[in-house]
C-alpha positions in Angstrom: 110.0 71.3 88.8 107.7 74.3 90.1 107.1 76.9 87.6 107.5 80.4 88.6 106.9 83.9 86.7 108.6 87.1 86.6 107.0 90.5 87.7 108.8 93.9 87.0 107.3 96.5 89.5 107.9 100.4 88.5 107.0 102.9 91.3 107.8 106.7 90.3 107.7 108.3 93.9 108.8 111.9 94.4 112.0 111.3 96.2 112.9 108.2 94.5 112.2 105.7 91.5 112.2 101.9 92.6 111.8 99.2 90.1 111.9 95.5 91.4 111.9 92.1 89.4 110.7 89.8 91.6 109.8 86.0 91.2 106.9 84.1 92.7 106.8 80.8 92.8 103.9 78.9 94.2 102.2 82.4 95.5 106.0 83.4 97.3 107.5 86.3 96.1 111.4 86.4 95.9 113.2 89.6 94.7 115.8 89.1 92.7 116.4 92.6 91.2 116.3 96.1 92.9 117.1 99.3 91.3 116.4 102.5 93.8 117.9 106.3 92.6 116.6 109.6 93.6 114.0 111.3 91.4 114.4 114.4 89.6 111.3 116.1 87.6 108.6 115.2 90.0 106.8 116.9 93.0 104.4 115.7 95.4 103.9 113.1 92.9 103.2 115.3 89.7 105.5 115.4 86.4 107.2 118.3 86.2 109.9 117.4 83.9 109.4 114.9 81.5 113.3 114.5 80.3 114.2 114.4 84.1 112.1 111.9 85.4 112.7 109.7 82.1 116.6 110.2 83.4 115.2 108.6 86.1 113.4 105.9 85.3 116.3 104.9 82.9 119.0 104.8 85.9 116.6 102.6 88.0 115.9 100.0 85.1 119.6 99.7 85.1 120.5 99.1 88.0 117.6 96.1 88.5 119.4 94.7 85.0 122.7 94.7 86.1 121.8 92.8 89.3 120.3 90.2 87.2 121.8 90.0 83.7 118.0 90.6 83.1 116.7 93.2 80.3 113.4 94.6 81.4 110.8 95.3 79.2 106.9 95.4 80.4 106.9 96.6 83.7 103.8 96.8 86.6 103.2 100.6 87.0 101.9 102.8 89.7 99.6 105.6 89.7 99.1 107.7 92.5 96.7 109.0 94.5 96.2 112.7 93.2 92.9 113.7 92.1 91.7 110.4 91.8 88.1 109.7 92.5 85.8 106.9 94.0 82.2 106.1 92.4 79.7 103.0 93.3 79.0 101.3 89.7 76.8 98.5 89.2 76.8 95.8 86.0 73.9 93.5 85.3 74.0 91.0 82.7 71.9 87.7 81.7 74.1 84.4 81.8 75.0 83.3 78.6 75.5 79.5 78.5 73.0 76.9 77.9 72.9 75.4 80.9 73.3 78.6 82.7 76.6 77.9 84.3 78.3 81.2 84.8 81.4 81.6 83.2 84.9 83.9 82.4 82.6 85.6 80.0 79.9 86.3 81.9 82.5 87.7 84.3 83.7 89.6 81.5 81.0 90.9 80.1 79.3 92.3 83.7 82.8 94.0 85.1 82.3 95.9 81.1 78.3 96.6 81.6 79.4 98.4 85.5 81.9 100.9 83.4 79.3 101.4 80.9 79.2 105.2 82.4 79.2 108.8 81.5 83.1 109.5 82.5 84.4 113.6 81.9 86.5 114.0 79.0 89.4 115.1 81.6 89.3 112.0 83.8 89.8 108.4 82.6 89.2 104.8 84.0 92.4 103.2 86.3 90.9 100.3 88.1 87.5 99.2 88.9 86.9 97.4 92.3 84.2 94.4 92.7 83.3 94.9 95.7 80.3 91.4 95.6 78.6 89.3 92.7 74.8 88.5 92.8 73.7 85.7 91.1 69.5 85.7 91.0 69.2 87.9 94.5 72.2 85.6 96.3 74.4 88.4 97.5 77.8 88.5 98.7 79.9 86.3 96.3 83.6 86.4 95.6 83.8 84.3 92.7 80.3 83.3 90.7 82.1 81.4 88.2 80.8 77.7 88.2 77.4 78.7 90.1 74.3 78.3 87.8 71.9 81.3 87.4 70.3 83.6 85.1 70.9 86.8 86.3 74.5 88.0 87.0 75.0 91.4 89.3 78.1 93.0 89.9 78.5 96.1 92.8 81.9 97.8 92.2 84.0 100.6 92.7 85.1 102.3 89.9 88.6 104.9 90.4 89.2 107.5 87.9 92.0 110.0 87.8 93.3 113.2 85.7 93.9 112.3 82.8 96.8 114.8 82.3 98.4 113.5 85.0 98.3 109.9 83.2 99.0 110.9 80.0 102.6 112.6 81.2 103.4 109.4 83.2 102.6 106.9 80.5 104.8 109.5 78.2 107.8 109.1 80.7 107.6 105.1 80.5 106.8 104.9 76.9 109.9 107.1 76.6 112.0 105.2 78.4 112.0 102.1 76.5 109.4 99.9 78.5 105.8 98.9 78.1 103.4 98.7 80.6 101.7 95.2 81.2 99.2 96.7 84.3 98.4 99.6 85.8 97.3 99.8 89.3 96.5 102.7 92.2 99.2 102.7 94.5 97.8 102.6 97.9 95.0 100.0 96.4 98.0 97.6 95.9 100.2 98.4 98.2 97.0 98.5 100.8 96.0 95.0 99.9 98.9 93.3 101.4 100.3 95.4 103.6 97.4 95.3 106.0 96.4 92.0 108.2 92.6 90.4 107.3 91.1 91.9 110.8 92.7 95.3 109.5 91.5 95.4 106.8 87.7 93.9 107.4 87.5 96.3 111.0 88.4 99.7 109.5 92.1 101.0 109.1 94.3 104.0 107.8 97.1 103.1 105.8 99.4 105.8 105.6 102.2 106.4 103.2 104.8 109.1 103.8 106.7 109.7 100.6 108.9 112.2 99.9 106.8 115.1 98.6 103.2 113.7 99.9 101.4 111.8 102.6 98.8 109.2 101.3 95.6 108.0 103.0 94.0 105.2 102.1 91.0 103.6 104.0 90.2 99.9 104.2 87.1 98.4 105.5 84.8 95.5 105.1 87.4 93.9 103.2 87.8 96.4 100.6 89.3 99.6 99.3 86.9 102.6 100.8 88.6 106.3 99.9 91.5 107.4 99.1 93.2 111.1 99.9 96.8 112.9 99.2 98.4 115.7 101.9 100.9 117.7 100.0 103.6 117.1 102.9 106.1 114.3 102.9 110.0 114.0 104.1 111.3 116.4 102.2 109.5 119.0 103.8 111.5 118.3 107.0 114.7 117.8 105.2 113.9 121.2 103.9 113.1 122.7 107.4 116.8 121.7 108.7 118.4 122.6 105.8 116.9 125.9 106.6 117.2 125.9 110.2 120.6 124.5 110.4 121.7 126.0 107.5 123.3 123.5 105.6 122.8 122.5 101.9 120.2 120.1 101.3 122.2 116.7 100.6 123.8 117.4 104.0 120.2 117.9 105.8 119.3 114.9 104.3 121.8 112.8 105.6 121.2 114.3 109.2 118.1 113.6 108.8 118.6 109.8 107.7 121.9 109.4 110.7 120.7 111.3 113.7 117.0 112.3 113.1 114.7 111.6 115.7 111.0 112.3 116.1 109.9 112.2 119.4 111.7 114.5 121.8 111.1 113.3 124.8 113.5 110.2 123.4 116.1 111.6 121.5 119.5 112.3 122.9 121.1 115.6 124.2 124.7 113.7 125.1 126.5 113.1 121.8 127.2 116.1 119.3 127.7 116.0 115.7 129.1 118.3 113.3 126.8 120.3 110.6 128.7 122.2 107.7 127.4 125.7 107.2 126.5 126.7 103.9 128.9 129.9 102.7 131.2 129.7 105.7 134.7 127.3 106.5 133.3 126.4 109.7 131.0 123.7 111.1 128.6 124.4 114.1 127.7 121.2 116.3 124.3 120.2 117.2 122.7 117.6 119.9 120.4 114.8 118.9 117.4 116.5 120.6 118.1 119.2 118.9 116.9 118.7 115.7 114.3 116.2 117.1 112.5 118.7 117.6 112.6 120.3 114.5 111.4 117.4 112.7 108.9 116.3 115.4 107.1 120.0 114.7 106.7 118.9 111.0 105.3 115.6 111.8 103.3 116.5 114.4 101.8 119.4 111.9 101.8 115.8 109.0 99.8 113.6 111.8 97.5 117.1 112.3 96.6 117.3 108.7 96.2 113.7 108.6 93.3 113.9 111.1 91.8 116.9 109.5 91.6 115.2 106.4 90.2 111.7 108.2 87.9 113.8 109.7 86.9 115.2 106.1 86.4 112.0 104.7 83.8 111.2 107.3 86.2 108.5 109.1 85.4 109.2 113.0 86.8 106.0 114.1 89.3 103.4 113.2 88.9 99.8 114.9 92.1 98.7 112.8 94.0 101.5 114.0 96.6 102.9 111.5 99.7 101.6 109.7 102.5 103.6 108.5 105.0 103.0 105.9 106.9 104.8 103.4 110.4 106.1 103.5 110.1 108.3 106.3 108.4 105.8 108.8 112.1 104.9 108.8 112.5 107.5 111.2 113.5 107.0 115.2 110.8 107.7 117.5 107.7 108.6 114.4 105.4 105.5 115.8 105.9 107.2 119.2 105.3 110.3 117.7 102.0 108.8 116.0 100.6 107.2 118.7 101.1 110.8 120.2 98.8 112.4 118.3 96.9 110.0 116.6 95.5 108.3 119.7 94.8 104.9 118.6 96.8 101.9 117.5 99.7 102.6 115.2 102.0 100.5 113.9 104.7 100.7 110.7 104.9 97.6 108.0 107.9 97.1 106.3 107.6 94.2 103.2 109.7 91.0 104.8 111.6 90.0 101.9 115.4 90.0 101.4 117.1 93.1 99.8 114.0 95.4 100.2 113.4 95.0 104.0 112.3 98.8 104.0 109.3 100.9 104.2 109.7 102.7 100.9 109.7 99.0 99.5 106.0 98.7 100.0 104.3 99.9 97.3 106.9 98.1 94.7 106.2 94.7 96.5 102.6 95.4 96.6 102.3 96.0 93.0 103.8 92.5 91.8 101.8 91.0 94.7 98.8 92.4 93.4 99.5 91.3 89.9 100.6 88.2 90.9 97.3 87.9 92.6 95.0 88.8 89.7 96.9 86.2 87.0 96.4 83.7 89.9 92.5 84.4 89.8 91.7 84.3 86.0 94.2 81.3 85.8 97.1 83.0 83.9 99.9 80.2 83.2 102.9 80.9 84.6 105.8 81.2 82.3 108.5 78.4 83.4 111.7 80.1 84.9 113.1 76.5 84.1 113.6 77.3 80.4 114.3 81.2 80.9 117.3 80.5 83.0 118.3 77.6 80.2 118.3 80.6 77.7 120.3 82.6 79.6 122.7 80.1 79.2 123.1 80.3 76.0 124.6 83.2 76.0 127.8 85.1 77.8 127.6 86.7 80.8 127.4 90.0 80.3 124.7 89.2 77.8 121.3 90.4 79.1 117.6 88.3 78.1 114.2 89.6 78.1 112.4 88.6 81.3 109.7 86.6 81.2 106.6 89.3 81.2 105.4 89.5 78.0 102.1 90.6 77.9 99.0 87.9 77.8 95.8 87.5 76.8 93.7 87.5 79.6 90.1 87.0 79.8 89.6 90.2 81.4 91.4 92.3 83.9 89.8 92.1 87.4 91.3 95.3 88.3 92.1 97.2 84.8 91.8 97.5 81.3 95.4 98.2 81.2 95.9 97.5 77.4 92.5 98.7 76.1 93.2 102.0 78.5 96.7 102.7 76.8 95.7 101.9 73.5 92.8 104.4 73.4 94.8 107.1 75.0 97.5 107.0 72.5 94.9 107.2 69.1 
């Protein structure tokens, strides 16, 4: 029988938690756990309130575990976007073996020599990128393990972030009960899989639009180019109806989620609904088109500041086009919308697995895709489901079992130090 190995994905977004326990089997992922609840304590993706957003965490955990009868422990964290930085790195080391075949040390040991680097005391290491190898002046290698050579090259990418803003994420998952097995960016490995091989070799935009923040993240020549955060999400239009329309909050939100449209020129002026007012008995009724246009001003204004900011990073043109996703690509008419303003290609992904067929699933799924990927590379062993679900026998159905994620010893981490990173921080 196949084996198969259990990921736990933990993504702390500012409108919602999501933690999925997924399976993959043979390089397919199946979900077998979702737990989704609305955050509290964070804002545009920053801690504000430790205890809150621990609440948080806590509520999503359980709610993956009871549709499992699983008991999650080491989790696959996100880190987002905000203040995080991109530099060119470069490691160079001599091969090691006698007969000068290049090995998972010599990998090693040149991914350590490219982070060898003067780093600020306030930011600290996340992920670092290979972007080639270059074994004796041949350029452009994926995987130099098994070639022979002397000289091994590696040119890289190397993300940093805040520190702070680590440090109080890492505090709310520590305090919650789990351990973190890897640590990745966000868009990096949500990015990776959510755009097609000619997207992401031709030039694209991959666009997030969260709750409290918009994320841009550009992909290029097969790899991971620049990164950027807009402080304007979906809350900021459920804030504008509430405002507009004035109702409380919860109410705008469900508008917002049962009649909201984007583009005007699409929505409907025939059927009413009723809004409650806040402070008064009475409920005053509204048209479809109505608020469209409400919520198409705040987009339009989002897709504005999104070229502004495209145009800051020095993109000027996009062969890939852009894709959307995130919880508020769910909206009616926002690819219209997009293609409005943007003027180019535009098109929304939405992960294509059972139970978490949604936008705002995308960065969960990526980040157990993307782990997934990286044991699969260094040649992690999968941990047999075979005997977990044996074990689980063994005991009574309420009964929960720790899920097969224990962390490993890896040769290295082709994307993070996770483990040496935590354990530093914490001295």
């Amino acid at each position: 029988m196949s084996q198969s190995t259990i990921y736990v994905s933990l993504d702390i977004g500012s409108s919602s938690v999501k933690v999925l326990i997924g399976e993959v089997d043979g390089g397919s992922l199946h979900v077998i756990g979702v737990g989704n609840v609305q955050s509290a304590g964070i804002r545009k993706g920053t801690i504000i309130d430790i205890d809150a957003t621990v609440q948080s965490i806590r509520k999503a955990v359980e709610q993956a575990e009871r549709m499992t009868g699983m008991q999650i422990r080491d989790v696959i964290l996100g880190i987002p976007s905000n203040g995080v930085l991109l530099q060119d790195v470069k490691g160079v080391v001599a091969v090691n073996s006698e007969n000068r075949e290049i090995t998972d040390d010599d990998l090693d040991r040149v991914m350590k020599s490219a982070q060898v680097m003067s780093v600020p005391p306030e930011r600290e290491i996340v992920n670092i990128i290979p972007k080639q190898f270059i074994v004796d002046d041949y350029d452009e290698i994926k995987d130099p393990r098994g070639m022979i050579g002397v000289r091994l090259e590696m040119d890289g990418t190397l993300i940093t972030t805040s520190k702070t803003l680590v440090h109080n994420i890492l505090r709310c998952v520590e305090r919650a009960g789990l351990v973190i097995r890897e640590i990745y960016l966000q868009p990096l490995a949500a990015g990776q899989f959510a755009l097609t091989e000619d997207e992401m070799n031709h030039g694209t935009a991959f666009i997030d639009i969260g709750g409290g923040s918009t994320t841009i993240a550009i992909f290029g020549d097969n790899r991971f180019i620049s990164t950027a955060v807009i402080p304007v999400g979906g809350d900021h239009i459920t804030k504008d109806l509430s405002i507009i329309l004035k109702t409380p909050t919860e109410q705008a939100r469900k508008i917002k989620h049962q009649y909201g449209h984007a583009f005007y020129d699409d929505a409907s002026d025939d059927e009413l609904f009723e809004v409650p007012v806040i402070g008064a008995d009475s409920k005053d009724q509204y048209s479809q088109r109505y608020i469209s246009e409400i919520i198409g001003v705040r987009l339009e204004e989002l897709f504005d500041l999104v070229l502004e900011e495209l145009y800051r990073m020095g993109i000027h043109d996009l062969p890939g086009g852009v894709v959307l996703t995130g919880g508020t690509t769910k909206l009616d008419g926002i690819l219209q919308l997009a293609r409005h303003v943007l003027r180019t290609r535009v098109r929304i992904h939405t992960p294509e697995y059972i139970g978490v067929r949604e936008p705002m699933y995308s960065t969960a799924v990526g980040l157990i895709r993307y782990a997934s990927m990286e044991d699969s590379y260094f040649g992690i062993e999968a941990e047999s489901q075979t005997a977990a679900t044996q074990s689980e026998m063994d005991y009574p159905s309420s009964s929960k079992k720790k899920v097969a994620v224990q962390p490993k010893e890896k040769r290295t981490s082709f994307m993070s130090k996770t483990k040496r990173f935590i354990d530093g921080f914490f001295e």
